[in-house]
N, C-alpha and C positions, 0 to 999 in steps of 0.2 A: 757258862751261861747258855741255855739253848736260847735258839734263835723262834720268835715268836715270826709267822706270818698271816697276810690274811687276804680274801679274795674283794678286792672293791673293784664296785660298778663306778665306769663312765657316766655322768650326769650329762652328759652331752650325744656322747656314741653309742652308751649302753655294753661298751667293752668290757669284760670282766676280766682283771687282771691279777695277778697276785703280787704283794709288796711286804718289805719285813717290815712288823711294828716296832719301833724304836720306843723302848718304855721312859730312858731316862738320858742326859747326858747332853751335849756339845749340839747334837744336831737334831736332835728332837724338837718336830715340830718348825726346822730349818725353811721348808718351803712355806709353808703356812705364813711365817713373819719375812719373806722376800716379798709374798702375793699382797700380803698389807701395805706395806714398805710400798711397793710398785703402784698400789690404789691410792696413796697419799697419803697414808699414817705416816706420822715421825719415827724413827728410830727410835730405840729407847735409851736413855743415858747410857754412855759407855760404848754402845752399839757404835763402831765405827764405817758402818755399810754405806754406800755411795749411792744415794736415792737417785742421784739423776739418770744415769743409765740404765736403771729397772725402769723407770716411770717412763725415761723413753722406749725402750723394748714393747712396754705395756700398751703406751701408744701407738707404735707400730702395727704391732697384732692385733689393735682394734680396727685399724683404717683397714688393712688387707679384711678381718673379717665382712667388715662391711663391703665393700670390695668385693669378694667373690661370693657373696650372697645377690649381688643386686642383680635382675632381672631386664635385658635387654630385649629391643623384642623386634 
């Protein structure tokens, strides 16, 4: 099987990076259903993933974001 890649932009940075497309299989699409998972969707039947530790991770990275955005003066 060759390996498919491709160049995606940071929505944030604007860094242009290259990453392999996973067309099919186990982990396709793996971060995509952690990011949900960590925003508050349920797991899916079966799914045995441990939502608390993503949601708090997710939490954490929000307070620092906000955090070292904020403007002292």
């Amino acid at each position: 099987m060759a390996s498919v890649t491709a160049d995606l932009k940071c929505a944030v940075c604007g860094r242009v990076t290259r990453h392999a497309i996973l067309r099919s299989g186990e982990y396709r699409d793996s971060a995509e259903k952690l990011q949900r998972i960590a925003l508050g969707a349920k797991p899916e039947p079966g799914d045995h993933t441990d939502a608390e530790p993503l949601r708090a991770e997710n939490r954490q990275g929000l307070s620092r974001t906000r955090t070292s955005t904020t403007v002292t003066g």
